[in-house]
TITORMAR-743057 format. One record per residue: residue number from 0; residue in one letter; x, y, z of N, C-alpha, C, O in turn. Coordinates in nm, 4 decimals, always signed. Layout:
BEGIN
<NUM,'a',<X,Y,Z>,<X,Y,Z>,<X,Y,Z>,<X,Y,Z>>
...
end
This chain:
BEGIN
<0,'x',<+11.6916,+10.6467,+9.6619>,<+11.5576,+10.5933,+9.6521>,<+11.5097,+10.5551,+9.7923>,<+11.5884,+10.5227,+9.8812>>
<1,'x',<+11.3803,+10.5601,+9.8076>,<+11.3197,+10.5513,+9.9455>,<+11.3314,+10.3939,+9.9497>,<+11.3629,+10.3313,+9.8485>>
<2,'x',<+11.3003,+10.3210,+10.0922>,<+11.2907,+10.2090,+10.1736>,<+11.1558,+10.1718,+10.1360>,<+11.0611,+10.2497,+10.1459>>
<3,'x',<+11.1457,+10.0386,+10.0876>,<+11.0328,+9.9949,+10.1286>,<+10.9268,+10.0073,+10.2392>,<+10.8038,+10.0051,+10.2357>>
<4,'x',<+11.0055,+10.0193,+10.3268>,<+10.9545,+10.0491,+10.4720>,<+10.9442,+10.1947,+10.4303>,<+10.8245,+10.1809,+10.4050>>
<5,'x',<+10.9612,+10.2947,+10.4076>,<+10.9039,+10.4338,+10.4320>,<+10.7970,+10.4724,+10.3274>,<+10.7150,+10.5634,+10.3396>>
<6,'x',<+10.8151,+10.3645,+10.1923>,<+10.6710,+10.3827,+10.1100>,<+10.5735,+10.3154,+10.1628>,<+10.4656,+10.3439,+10.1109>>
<7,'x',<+10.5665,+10.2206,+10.2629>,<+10.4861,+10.1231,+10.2665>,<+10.4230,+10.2218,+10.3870>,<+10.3004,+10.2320,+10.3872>>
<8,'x',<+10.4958,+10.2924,+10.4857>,<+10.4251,+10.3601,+10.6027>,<+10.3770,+10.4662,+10.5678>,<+10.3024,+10.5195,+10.6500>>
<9,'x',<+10.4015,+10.5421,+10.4264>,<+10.3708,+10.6677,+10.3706>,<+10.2511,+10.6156,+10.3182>,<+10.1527,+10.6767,+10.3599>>
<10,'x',<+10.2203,+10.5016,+10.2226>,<+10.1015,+10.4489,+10.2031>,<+9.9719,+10.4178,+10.2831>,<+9.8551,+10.4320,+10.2468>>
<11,'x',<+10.0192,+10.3738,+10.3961>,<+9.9478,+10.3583,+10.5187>,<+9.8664,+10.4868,+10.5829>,<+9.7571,+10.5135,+10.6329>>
<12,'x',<+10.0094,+10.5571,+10.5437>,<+9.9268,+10.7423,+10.6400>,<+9.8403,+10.7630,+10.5127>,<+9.7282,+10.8050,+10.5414>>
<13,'x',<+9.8526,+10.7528,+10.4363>,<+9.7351,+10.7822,+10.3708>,<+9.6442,+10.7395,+10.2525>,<+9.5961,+10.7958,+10.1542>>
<14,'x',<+9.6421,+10.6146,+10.3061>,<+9.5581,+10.4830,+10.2129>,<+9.3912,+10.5336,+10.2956>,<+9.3098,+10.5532,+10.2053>>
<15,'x',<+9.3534,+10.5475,+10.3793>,<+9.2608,+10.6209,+10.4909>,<+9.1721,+10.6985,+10.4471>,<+9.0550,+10.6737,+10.4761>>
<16,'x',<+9.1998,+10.7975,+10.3768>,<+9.1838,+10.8967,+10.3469>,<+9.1012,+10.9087,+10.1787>,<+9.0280,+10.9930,+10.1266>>
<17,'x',<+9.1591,+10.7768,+10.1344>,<+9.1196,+10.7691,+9.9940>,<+8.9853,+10.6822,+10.0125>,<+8.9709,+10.6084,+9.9151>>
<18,'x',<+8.8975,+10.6705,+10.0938>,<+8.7961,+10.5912,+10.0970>,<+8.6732,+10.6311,+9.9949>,<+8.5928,+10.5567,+9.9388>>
<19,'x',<+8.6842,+10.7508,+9.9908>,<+8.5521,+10.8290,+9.9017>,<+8.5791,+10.7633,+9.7595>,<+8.4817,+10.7491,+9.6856>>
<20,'x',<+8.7124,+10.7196,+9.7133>,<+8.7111,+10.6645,+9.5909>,<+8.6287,+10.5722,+9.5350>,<+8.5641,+10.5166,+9.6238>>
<21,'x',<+8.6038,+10.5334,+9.4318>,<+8.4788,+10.4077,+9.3799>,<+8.6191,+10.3303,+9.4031>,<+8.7375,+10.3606,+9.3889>>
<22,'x',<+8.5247,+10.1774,+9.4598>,<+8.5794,+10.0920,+9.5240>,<+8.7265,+9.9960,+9.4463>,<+8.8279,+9.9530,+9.5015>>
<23,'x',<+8.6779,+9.9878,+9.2842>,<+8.7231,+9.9510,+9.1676>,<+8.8401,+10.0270,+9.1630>,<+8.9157,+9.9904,+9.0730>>
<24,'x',<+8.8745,+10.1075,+9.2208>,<+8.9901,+10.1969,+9.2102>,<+9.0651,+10.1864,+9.3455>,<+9.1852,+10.1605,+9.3382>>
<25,'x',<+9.0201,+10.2002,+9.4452>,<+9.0654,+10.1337,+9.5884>,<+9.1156,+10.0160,+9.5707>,<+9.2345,+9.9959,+9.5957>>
<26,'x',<+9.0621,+9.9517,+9.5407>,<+9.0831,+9.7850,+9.4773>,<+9.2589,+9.7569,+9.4425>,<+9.3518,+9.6886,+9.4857>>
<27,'x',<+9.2284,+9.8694,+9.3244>,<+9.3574,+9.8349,+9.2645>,<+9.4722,+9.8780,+9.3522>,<+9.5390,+9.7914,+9.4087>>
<28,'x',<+9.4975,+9.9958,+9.3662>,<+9.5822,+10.0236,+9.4638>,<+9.6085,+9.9737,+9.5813>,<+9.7092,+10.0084,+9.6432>>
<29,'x',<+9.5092,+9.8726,+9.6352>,<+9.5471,+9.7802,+9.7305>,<+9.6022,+9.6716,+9.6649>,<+9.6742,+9.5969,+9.7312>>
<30,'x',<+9.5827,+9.6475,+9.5473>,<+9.6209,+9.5192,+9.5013>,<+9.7582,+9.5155,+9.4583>,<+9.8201,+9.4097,+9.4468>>
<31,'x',<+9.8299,+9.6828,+9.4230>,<+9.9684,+9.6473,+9.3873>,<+10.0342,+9.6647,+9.5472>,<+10.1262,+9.6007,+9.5982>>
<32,'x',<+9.9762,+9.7424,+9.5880>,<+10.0398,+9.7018,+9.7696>,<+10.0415,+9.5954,+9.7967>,<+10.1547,+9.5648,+9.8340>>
<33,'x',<+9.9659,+9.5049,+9.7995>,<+10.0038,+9.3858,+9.8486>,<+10.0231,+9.2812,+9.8189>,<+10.0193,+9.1797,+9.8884>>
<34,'x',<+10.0577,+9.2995,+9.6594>,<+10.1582,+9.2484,+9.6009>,<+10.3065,+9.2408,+9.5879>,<+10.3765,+9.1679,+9.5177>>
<35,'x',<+10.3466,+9.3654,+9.7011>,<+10.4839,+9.3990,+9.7178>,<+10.5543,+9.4731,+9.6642>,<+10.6747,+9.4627,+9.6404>>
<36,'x',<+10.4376,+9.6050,+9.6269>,<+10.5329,+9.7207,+9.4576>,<+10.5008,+9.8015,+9.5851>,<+10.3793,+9.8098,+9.5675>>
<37,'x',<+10.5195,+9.8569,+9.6830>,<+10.5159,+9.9462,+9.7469>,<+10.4883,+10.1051,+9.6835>,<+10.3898,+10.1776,+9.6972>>
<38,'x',<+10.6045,+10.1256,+9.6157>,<+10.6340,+10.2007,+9.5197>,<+10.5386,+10.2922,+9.4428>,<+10.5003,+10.4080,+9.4590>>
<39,'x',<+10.5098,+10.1756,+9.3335>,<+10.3765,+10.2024,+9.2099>,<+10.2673,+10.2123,+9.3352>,<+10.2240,+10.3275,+9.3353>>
<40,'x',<+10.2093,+10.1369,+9.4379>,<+10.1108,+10.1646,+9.5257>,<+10.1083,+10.3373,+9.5734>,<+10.0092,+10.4098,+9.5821>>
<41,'x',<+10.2367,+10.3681,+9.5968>,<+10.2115,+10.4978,+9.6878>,<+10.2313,+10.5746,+9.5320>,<+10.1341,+10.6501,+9.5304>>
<42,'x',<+10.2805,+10.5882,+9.4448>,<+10.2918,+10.7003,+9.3020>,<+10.1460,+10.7189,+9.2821>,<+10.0921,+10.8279,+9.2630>>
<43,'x',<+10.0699,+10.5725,+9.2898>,<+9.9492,+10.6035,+9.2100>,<+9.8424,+10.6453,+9.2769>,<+9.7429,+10.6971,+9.2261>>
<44,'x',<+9.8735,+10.6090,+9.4712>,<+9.8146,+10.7029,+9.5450>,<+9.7811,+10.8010,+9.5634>,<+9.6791,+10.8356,+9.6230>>
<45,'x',<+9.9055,+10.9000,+9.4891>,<+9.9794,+11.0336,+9.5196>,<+9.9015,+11.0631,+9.3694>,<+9.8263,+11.1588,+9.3878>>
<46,'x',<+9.8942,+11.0250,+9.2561>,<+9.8490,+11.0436,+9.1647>,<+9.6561,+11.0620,+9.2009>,<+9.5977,+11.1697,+9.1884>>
<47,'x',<+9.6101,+10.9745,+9.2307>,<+9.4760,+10.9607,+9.2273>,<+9.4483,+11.0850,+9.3406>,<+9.3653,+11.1720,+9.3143>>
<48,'x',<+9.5104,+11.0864,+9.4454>,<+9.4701,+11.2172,+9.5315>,<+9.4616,+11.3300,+9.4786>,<+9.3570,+11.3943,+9.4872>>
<49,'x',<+9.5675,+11.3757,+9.4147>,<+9.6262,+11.4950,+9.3144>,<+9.4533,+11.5138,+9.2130>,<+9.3655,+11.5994,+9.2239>>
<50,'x',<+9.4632,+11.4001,+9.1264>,<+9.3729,+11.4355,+9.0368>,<+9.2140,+11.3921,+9.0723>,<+9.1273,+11.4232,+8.9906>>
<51,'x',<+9.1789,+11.3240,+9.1881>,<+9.0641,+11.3355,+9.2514>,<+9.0427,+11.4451,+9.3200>,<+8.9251,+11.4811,+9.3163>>
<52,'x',<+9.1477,+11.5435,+9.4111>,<+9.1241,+11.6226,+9.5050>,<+9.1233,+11.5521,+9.6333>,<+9.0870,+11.6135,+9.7336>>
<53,'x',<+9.1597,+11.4289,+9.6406>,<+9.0719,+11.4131,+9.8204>,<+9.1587,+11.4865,+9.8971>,<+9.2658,+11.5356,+9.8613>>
<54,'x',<+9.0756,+11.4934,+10.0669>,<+9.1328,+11.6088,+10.1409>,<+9.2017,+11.4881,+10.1959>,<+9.1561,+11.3784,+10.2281>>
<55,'x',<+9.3665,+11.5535,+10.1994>,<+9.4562,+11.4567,+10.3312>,<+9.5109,+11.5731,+10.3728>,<+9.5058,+11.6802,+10.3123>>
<56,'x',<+9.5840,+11.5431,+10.5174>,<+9.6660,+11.6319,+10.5255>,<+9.8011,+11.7028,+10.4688>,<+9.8979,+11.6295,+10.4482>>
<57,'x',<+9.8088,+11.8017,+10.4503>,<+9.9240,+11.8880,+10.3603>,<+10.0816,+11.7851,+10.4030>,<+10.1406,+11.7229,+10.3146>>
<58,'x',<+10.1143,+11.7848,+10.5049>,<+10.2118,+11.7561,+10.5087>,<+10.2390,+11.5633,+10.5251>,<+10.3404,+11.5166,+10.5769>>
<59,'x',<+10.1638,+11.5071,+10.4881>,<+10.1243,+11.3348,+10.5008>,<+10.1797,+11.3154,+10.2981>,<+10.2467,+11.2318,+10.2376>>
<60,'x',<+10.0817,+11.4840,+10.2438>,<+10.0568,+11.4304,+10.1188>,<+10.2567,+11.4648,+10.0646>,<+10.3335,+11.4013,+9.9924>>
<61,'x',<+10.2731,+11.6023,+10.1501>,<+10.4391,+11.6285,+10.0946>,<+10.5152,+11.5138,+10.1274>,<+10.5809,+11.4572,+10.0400>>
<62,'x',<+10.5131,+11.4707,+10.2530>,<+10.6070,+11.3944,+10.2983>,<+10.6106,+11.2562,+10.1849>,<+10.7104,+11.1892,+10.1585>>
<63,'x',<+10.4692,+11.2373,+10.1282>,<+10.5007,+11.0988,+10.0406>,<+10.5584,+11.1370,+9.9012>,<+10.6234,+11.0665,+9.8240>>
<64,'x',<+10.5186,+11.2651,+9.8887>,<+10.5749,+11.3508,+9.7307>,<+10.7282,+11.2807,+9.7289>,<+10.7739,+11.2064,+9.6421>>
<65,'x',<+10.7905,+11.3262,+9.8474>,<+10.9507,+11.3629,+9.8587>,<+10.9752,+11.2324,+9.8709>,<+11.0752,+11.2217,+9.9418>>
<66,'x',<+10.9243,+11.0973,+9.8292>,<+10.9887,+10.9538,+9.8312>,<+10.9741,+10.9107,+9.6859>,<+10.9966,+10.8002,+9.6368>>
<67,'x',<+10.9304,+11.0252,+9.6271>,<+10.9451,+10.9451,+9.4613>,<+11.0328,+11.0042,+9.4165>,<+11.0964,+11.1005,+9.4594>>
<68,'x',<+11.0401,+10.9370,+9.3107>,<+11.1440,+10.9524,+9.2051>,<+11.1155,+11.0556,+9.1270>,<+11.0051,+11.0828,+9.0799>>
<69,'x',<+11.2549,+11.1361,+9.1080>,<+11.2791,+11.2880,+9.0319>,<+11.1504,+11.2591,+8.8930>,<+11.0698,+11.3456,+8.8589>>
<70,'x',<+11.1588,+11.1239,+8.8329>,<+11.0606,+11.1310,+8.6975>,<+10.8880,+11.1748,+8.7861>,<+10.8199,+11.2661,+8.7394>>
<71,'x',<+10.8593,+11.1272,+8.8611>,<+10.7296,+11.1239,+8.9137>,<+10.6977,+11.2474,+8.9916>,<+10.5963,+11.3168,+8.9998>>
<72,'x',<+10.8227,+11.2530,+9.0493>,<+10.7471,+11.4286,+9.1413>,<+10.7723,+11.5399,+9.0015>,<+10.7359,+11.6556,+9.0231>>
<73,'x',<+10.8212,+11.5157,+8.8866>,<+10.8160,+11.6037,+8.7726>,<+10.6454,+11.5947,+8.7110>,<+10.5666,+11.6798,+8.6699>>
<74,'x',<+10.6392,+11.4457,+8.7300>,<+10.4477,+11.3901,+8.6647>,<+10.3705,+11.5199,+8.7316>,<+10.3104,+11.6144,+8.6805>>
<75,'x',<+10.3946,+11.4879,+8.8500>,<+10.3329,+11.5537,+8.9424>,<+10.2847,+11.7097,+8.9882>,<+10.1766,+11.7513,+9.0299>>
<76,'x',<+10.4108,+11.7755,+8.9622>,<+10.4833,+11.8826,+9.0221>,<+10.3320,+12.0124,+9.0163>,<+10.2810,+12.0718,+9.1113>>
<77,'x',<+10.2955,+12.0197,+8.8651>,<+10.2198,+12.0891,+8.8547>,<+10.0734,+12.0927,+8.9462>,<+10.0045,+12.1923,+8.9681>>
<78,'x',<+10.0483,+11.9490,+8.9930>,<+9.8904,+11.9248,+9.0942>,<+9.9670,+11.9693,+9.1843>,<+9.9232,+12.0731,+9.2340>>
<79,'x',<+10.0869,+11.9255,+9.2366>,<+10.1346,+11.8967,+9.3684>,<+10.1392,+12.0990,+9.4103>,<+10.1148,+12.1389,+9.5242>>
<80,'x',<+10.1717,+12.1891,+9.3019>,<+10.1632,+12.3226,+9.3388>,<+10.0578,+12.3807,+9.3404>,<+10.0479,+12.4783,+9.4148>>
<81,'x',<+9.9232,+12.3317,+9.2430>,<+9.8249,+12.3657,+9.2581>,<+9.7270,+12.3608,+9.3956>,<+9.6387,+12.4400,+9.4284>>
<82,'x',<+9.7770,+12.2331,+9.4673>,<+9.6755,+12.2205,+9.5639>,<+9.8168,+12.2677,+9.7073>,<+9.7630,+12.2568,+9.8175>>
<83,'x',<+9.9159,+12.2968,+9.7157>,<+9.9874,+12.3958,+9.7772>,<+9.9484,+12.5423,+9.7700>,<+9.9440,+12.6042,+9.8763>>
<84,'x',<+9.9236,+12.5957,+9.6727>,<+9.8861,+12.7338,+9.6620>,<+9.7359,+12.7691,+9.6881>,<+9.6843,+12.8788,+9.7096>>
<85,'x',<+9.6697,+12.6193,+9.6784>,<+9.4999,+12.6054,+9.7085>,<+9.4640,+12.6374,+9.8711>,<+9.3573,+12.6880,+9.9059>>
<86,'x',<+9.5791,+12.5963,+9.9698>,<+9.5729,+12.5772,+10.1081>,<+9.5701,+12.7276,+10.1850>,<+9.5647,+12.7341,+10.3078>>
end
């Protein structure tokens, strides 16, 4: 399982990026960050990018893929190839 410290800097590279979101949704995802779930902050990051589309960079968005957990990059797997094969 990843470091706090490497979800929390994976969150960071690309908390930025999610600004176009309605704010109510920004909100939240700041709110379990800094509450100390690092974790659920960057899944649901990685989630809301996936199923919003926002543009981050390809390898910001892999590099945070590869810190979750086998259940979540499975959630995932199918956006996470769609917008790989989109590039």
């Amino acid at each position: 399982m990843a470091s706090d410290r490497q979800l929390s800097a994976a969150y960071r590279r690309l908390r930025p990026y999610c600004d176009s979101l309605p704010e109510d949704q920004i909100q939240s995802l700041d709110d379990g960050f800094d509450a100390g779930e690092p974790y659920y902050a960057l899944s649901w990051l990685v989630a809301d990018i996936l199923e919003n589309g926002v543009n981050v960079p390809k390898d910001a968005l892999l590099d945070a893929y590869a810190l979750l957990d086998d259940e979540d990059k499975e959630e995932y797997s199918s956006l996470i190839e769609k917008r790989i094969n989109a590039s």
